[in-house]
Steps between C-alpha positions, in 0.01 A plus 500: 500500500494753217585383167803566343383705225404688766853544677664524161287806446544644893885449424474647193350842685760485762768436260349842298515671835826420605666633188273837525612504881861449396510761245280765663694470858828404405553818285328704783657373830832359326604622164487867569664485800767311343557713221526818787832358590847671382688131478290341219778330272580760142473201247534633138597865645274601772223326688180565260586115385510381792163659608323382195631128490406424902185686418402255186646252661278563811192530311575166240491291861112612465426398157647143524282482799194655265607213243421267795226659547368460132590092521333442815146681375591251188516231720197568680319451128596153438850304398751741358649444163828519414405820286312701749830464750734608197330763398427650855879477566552652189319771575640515827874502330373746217361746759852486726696508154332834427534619858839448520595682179293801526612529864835452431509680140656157408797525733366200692581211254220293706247622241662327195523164700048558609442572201650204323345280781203662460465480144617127507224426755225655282645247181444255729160605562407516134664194407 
């Protein structure tokens, strides 16, 4: 039986993967061929909003899974403390805070709730 360190880290790689997979073929195979069609909703006065939000909202599915990533290689070294978990979710949070406003030029209010999560998380980290 492997040890677990050892299938923390093997999840860990897979977890890595997925979110590269996800990314990579999901804006290949589905994204573009969604954004080809003529009936995407006009939200804010045409459809460029709604292309960028299901686009960062695509690609922020694959760094929550690269912030699962991160804990499970933690957990592979040893118990976890409270601040390593805070402050890779607060990275995690930061990161999709500044997605979400540079892909939305701030139209997306999802970026002002991240980044106060985010920013709350790493507190907790230092504290």
């Amino acid at each position: 039986m492997p040890s677990s360190e050892l299938l923390y880290l093997l999840a860990a790689v897979l977890a890595l993967a997925l979110g590269i997979a996800h990314s990579f073929l999901g804006e290949k195979y589905i994204l573009i061929r969604l954004f080809r069609r003529n009936d995407l909703p006009k939200l804010f006065g045409g459809t460029q909003f709604t292309v960028r939000t299901l686009r960062f909202a695509w690609h922020l599915t694959s760094v929550a899974w690269w912030a699962a990533a991160a804990l499970l290689f933690l957990l592979a070294q040893g118990p976890l403390s409270s601040a390593a978990v805070s402050g890779v979710l607060a990275a995690m949070f930061l990161v999709s805070g500044g997605v979400t406003l540079i892909a939305s030029r701030g139209r997306h209010l999802a970026w002002l709730a991240f980044l106060v999560i985010g920013f709350i998380a790493l507190y907790g980290a230092w504290a």
